[in-house]
C-alpha positions as CSV (number, residue, x, y, z in Angstrom):
1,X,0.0,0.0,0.0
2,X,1.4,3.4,-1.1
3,X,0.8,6.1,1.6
4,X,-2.9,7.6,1.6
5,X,-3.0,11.2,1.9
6,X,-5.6,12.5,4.1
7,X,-8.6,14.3,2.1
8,X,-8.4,11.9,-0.9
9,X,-11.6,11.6,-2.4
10,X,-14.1,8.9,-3.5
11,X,-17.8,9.0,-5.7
12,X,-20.3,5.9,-6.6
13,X,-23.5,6.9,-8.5
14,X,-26.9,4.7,-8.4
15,X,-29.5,5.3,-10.2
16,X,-32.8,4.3,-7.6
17,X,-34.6,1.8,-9.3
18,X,-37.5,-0.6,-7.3
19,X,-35.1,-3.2,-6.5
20,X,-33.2,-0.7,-4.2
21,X,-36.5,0.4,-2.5
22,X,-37.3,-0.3,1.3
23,X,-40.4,-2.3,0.6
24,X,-38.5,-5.1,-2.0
25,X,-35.4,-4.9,-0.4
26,X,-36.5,-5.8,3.4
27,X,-40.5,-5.4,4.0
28,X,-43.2,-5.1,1.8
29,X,-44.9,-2.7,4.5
30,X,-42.1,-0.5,3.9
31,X,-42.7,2.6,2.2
32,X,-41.6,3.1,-1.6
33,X,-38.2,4.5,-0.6
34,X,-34.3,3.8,-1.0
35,X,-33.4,1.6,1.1
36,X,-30.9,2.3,4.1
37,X,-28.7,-0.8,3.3
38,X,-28.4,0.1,-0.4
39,X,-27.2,3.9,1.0
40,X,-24.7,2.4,2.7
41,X,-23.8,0.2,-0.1
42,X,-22.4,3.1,-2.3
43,X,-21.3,4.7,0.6
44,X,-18.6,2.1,0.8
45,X,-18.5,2.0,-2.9
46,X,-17.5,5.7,-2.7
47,X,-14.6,5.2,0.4
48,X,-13.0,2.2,-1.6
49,X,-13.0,4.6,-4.7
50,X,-11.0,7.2,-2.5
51,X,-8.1,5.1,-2.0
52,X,-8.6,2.3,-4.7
53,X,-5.3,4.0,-6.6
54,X,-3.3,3.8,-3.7
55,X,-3.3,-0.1,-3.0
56,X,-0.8,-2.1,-4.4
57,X,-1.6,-6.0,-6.7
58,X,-3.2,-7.8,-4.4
59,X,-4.1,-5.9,-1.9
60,X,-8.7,-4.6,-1.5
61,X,-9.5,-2.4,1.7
62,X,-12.8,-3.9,3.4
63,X,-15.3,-2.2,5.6
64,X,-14.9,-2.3,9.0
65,X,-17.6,0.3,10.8
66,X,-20.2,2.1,9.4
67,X,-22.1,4.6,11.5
68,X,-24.6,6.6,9.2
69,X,-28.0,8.8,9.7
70,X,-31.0,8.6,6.8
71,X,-32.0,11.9,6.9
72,X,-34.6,11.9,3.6
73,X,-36.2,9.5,1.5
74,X,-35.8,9.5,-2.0
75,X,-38.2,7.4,-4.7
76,X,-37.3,5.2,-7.4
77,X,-36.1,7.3,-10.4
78,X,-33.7,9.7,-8.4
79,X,-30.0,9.3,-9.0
80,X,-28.2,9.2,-5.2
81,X,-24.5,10.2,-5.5
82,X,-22.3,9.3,-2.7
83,X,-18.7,10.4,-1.7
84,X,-16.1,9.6,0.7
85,X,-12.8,11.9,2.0
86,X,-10.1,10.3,4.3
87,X,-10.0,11.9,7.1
88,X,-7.3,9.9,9.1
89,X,-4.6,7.0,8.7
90,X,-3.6,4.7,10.9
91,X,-1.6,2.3,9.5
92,X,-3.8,-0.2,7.0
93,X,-7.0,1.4,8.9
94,X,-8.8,4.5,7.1
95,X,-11.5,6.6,8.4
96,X,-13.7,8.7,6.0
97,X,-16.5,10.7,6.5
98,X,-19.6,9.8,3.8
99,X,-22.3,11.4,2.7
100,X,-25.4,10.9,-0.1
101,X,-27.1,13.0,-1.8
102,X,-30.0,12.9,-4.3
103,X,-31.0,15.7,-7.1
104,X,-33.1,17.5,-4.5
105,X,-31.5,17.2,-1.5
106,X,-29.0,15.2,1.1
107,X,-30.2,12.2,2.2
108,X,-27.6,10.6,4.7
109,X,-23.7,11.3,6.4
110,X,-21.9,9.6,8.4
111,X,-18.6,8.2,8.8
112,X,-16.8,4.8,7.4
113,X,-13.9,2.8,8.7
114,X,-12.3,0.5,6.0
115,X,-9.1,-1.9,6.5
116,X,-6.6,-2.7,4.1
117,X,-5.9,-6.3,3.2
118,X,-4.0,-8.5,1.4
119,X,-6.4,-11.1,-0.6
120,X,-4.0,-13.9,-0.5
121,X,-3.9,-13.9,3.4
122,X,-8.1,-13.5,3.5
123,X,-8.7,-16.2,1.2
124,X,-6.4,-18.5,3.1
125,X,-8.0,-17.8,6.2
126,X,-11.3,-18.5,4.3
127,X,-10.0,-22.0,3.0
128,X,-9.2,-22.8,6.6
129,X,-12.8,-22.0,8.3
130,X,-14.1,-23.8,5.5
131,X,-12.3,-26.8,6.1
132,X,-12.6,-26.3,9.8
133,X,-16.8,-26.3,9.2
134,X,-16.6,-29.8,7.4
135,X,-15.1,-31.4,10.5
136,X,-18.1,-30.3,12.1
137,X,-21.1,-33.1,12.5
């Protein structure tokens, strides 16, 4: 991994259409809405963008913490654009702070934690819990 500055910037773009709404995605009581989890989604999306550049062969970064508010709904149609600025380093753990906005208005913030990690090493360590689970009765 090549040093990430602080204030590097990420974007993802969705375009809300009714499989990203409340009531498909979770409950169909739900209101017509995007969905929280999908926010979130290119929230990340946005963070790993930020410092995609900056990680060597090999290597992803992986989401650690999320802690975001909802603050509006917005209807299938809408396009939601999220971004993501480093805000601090520490070693192969990044903090950002996100936010998403639609054409209208912003609909969540928060902040993101993501972890860099070497693929090799996580799909080892995959390959062993797997093996691990078919010893199991």
């Amino acid at each position: 991994m090549r040093p990430i500055p602080v204030g590097a910037k990420g974007t993802d773009t969705l375009r809300v259409t009714p499989a990203h709404l409340a009531n498909q995605f979770k409950d169909a009581l739900l209101p017509k809405v995007f969905a929280t989890p999908m926010m979130v989604t290119i929230m990340e999306n946005a963070a790993l963008n930020a410092v995609r550049d900056y990680l060597d062969p090999g290597e992803s970064c992986v989401g650690t913490l999320v802690n975001v508010r909802h603050l509006a709904a917005t209807p299938a149609g809408h396009l939601v654009t999220a971004t993501a600025e480093v805000t601090k380093v520490d070693g192969r753990r990044i903090e950002f702070t996100v936010n998403a906005r639609d054409e209208i208005e912003e609909i969540g913030n928060g902040t993101h934690e993501r972890m860099v990690v070497d693929m090799d090493r996580i799909a080892k360590k995959l390959e062993g819990k797997r093996l691990e689970a078919k010893k199991r009765p």
